[in-house]
N, C-alpha and C positions, 0 to 999 in steps of 0.2 A: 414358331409360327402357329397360326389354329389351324385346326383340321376340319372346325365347324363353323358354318358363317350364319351371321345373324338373319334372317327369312326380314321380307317386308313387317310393319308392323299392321297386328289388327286394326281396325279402324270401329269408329262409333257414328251411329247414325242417329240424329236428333228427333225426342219426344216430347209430346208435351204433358204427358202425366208423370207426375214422383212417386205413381203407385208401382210396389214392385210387384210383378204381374208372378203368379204361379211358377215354381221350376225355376227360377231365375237365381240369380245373389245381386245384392247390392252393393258399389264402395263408392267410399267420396270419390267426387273428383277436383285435382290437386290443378292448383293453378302454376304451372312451373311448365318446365321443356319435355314432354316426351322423349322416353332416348330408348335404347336396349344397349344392353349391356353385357360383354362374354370376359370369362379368364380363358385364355385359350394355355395349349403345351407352354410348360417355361413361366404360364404365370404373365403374358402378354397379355396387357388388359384392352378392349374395346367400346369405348365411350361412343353410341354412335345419335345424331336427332332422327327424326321422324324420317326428316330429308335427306338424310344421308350424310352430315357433317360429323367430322370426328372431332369430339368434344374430349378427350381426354386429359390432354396436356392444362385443360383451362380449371381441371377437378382434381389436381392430384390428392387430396385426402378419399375421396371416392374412388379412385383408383389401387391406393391402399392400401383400403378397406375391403374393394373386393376381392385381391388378392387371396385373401383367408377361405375365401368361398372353395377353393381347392378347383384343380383342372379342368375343362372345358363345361364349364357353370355359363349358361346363358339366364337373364333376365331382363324382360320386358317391364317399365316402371315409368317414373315421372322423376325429373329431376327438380328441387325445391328447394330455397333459402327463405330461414323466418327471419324476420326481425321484429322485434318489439310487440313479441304475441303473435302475431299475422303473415302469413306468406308474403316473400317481396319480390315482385318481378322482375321490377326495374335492376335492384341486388343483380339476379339469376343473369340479369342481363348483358352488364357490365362484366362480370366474371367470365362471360365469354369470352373477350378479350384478350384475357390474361393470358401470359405464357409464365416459363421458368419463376425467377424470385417473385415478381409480381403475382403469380397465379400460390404461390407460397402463404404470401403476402395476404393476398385476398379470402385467401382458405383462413386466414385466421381473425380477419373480421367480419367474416360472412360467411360463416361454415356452410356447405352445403349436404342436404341428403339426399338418398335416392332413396327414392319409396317405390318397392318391388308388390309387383300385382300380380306376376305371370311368372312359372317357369317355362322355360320350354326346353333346355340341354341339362342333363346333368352327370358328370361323367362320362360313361358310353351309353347313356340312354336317351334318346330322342324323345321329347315327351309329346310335342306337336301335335302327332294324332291322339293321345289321350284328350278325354272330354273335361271341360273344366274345374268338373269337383273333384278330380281324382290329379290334376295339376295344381290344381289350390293343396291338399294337402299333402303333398309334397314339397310344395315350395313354405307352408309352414314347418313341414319338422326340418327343411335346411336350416329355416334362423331359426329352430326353437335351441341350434350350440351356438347361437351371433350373444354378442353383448349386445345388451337394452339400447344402452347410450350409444351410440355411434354413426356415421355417414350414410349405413346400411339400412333402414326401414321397413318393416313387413307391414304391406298398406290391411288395412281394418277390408272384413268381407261378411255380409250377413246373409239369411234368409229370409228373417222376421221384420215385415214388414214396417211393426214400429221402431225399430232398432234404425231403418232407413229413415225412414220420418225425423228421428229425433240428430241424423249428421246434418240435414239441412238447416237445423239451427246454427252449425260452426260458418256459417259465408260471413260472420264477423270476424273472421280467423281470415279472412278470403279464400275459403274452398267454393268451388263454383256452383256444385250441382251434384248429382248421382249419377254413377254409370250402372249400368246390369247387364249380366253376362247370364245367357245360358246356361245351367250344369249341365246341359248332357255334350254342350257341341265342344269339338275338337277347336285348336287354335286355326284362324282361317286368314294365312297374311294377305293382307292389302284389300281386304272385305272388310265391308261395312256392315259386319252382324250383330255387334255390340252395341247397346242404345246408350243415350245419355239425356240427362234431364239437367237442364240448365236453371238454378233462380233465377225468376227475371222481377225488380221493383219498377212500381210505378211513378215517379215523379216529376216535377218543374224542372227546367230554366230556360233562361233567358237568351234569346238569338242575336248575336252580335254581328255578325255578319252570314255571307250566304255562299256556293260556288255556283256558280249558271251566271243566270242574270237574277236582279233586282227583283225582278217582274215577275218571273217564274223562276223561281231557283231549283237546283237539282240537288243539294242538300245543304244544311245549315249546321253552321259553329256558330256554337252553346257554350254560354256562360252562369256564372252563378257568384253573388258578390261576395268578399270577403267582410269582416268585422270591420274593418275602417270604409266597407263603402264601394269598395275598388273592384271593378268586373274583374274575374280570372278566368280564363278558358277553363271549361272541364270538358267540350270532345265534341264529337261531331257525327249527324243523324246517317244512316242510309239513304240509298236516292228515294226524294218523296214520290209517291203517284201522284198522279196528274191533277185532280181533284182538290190533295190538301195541297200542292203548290200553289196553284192559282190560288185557294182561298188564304194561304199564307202569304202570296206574294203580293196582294191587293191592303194587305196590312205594313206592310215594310215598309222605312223610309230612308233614300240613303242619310248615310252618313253626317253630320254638320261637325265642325273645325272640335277639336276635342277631343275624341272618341280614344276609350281609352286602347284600345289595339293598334292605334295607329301606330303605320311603321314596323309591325309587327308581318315574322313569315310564317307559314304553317306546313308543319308536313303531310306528306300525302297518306300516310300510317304508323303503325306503331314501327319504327325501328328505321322507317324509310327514311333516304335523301331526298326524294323531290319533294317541291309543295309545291302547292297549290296556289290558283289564280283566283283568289277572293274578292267579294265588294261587300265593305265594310256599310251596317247600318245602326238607326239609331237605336240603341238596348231598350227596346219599352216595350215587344211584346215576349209575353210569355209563353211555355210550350211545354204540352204533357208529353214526356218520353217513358218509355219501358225500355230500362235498360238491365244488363246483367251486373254480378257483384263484380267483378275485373276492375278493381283501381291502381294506379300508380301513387307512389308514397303522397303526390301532389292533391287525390283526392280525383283526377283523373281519370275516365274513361276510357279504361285503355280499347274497348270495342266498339265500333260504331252502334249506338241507341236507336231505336225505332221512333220517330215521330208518331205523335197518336192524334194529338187537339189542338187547338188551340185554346189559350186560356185567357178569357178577354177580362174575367171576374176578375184578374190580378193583375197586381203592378210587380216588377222587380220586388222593391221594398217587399213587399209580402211574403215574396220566401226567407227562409231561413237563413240565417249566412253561411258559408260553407266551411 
């Protein structure tokens, strides 16, 4: 059994500058599961999310792996699967599932890591109230005896401002954004004193349907055509304000016989059973959204986008294909 149990996890509170402010350190931030993670007495390992599920049995290589970490080793990280160059969420996703052979199984076509940010137990020392930079470097000389290659990960930490600057070129890799942490403050569970800077791009598509009404809709499913032509969902706005509805909705038209969604259901979010009560219309205005890098292998927005304009200068045809 452990004798130490994992604390809430820190939390991050959202900026809008990537400048890293004085005092602070910067690391990517990983598009995968927040989890913490303990070897407790015996070597009983603790896979837990954000929320509190225990993820263990769906990661046995990461359970493993942390084994070697040696006795009452707690870390705070992200858990991540690449595929084909790039983080895959949908992967991370699916692996939940797994138990025994299958969760075997899937460890060997979608290995996963855990990318460690944070100490906070190691042995009989509590590090919690130590301030960050003096937790950062401890939890580097833990993995400076890890093997390079392995399920284990020591997530990248800077000061130097253009050193941050230059990981928000990886959101083609799909890392999201920067967080920044404090050096001086102690770990603080379930507070929001860590920041996070999210990339957000600016672009097109096309409204295929809406949820509200016609009239006034309360947000819109977006599409973008493929190279043969063919609308494909790629995800769907936050509720509009009152303003761009009416002026979007005085542009919409339902539906006529055709439409390629038809018959089509949508769910209510990323991982959710319900959907939604949509009214399908016809694909011809276009729509400037700001949205973040988070796709699914489909090219998919896995978060809801911000509607910005309207874009009357263009047709479908016009954009890119996706």
């Amino acid at each position: 059994m452990t004798s130490w149990a994992l604390p809430e996890p820190m939390l991050t509170e959202p900026v809008s500058s990537p400048d890293l402010p004085a005092g602070w350190a910067a690391e990517p931030k990983w598009d995968g599961y927040r989890a913490g993670l303990l070897v407790g007495r015996g070597g009983q390992v603790v896979l837990r999310s954000r929320r509190g599920a225990q993820m263990a049995a769906a990661f046995p290589e990461v359970v493993r792996a942390a084994r070697e970490l040696g006795e009452q080793v707690a870390l705070d990280g992200e858990l991540v699967v690449w595929e084909g160059g790039r983080l895959a969420f949908e992967r991370l996703q699916r692996r939940l599932a797994s138990r025994g052979a299958r969760a075997e199984q899937a460890a060997r076509e979608w290995p996963a890591h855990f990318v460690a940010f944070d100490l906070l137990h190691d042995g009989e020392q509590d590090l919690i109230g130590w301030p960050y930079e003096r937790r950062r470097t401890a939890l580097e000389g833990l993995f400076a005896d890890l093997p390079a290659a392995g399920p284990l990960a020591l997530c990248p930490s800077t000061t130097d401002p253009e050193q941050a600057r230059e990981w928000l070129g990886w959101t083609a890799a799909g890392l999201e954004g920067l967080c920044f942490k404090r050096l001086g403050e102690r770990y603080l569970p379930g507070r929001r004193a860590w920041r996070k800077y999210k990339v957000r791009v600016t672009t097109e598509a096309v409204v295929g349907a809406v949820t509200g009404s016609i009239a006034s809709p309360a947000t819109l499913l977006l599409g973008r055509q493929d190279r043969e032509g063919l609308l494909r969902y790629v995800g769907r706005t936050t509720t509009l304000n009152s303003v761009l509805a009416h002026d979007i909705g005085e542009r919409l038209t339902p539906a006529r016989a055709g439409h390629p969604w038809a018959g089509w259901t949508f769910s209510a979010g990323w991982g959710s059973r319900d959907t939604l009560d949509v009214h399908l219309v016809e694909p011809d205005l276009v729509l400037e959204v700001v949205a973040d890098t988070a796709r699914d292998h489909a090219g998919r927005w896995r978060h809801p986008v911000r509607a910005h304009r309207t874009r009357t200068d263009l047709t479908p045809d016009d954009l890119p294909p996706r």
